[in-house]
C-alpha positions as CSV (number, residue, x, y, z in Angstrom):
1,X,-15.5,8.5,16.1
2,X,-11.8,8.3,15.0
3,X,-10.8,6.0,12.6
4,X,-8.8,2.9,14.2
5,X,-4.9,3.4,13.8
6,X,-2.7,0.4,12.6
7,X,0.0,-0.1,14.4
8,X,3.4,-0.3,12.8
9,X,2.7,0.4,9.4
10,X,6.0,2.5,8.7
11,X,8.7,0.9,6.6
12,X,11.4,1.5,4.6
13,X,11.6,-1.7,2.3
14,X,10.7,-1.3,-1.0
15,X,7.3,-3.6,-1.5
16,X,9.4,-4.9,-4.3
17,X,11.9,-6.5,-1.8
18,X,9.0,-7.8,0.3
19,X,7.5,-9.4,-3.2
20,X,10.9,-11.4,-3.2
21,X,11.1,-12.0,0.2
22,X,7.6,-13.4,1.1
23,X,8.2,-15.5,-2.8
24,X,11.2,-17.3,-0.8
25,X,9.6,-17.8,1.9
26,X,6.8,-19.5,0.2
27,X,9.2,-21.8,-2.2
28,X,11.2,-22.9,0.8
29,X,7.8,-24.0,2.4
30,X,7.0,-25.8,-0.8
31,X,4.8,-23.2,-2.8
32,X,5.1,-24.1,-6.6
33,X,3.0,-21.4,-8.0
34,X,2.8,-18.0,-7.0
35,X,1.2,-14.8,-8.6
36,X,1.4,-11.3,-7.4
37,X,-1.1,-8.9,-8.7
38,X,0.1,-5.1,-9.3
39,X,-1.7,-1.7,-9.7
40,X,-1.4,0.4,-12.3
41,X,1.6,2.6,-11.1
42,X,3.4,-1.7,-10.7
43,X,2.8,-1.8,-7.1
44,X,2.1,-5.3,-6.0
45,X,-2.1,-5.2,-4.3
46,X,-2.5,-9.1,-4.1
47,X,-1.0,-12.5,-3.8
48,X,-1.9,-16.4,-4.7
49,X,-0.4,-19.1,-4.6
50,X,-0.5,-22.9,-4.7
51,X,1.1,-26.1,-2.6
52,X,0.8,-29.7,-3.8
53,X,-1.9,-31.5,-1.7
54,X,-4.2,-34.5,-2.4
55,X,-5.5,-33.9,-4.8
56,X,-3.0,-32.2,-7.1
57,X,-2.5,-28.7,-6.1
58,X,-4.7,-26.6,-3.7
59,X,-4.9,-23.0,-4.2
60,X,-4.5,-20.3,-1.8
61,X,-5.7,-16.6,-1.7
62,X,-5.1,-14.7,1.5
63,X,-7.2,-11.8,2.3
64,X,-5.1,-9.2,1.2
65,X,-6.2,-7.3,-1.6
66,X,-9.5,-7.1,0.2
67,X,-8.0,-5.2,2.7
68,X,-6.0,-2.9,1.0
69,X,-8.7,0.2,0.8
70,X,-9.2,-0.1,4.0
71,X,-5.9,0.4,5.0
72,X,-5.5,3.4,2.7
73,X,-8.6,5.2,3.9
74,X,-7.5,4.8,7.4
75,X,-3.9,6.0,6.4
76,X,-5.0,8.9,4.8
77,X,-7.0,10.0,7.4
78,X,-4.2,9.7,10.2
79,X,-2.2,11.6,8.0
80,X,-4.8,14.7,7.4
């Protein structure tokens, strides 16, 4: 069984510029804390962040990191 292919994963923006884009997109939309977690070589693996709501601030934690092995594996073996 072949591993499942994501489509559109080619890019060439930097994940840096993506950090900054998806951080003013967040602040525009009223985000007031937000954390990027990086790797080892600085490459950014994870994201929270937090929005005012009752009561105080609630905090948010997409799935991403999570998902971020998975992605490689299946990468590395489309690319074999």
């Amino acid at each position: 069984m072949s591993a499942p292919k994501i489509a559109n994963y080619s890019t060439t923006v930097s994940s840096h510029k993506s950090v900054a884009e998806i951080q003013q997109i967040l602040a525009q939309h009223g985000a007031r804390r937000i954390m990027f977690e990086n790797d080892a070589t600085g490459d950014p693996i994870s994201i929270a962040f937090a929005i005012p709501g009752p009561p105080g601030f609630q905090v948010k934690r997409p799935p991403i990191a999570a998902r971020c092995k998975t992605r490689t594996r299946i990468l590395t073996k489309e690319n074999r």
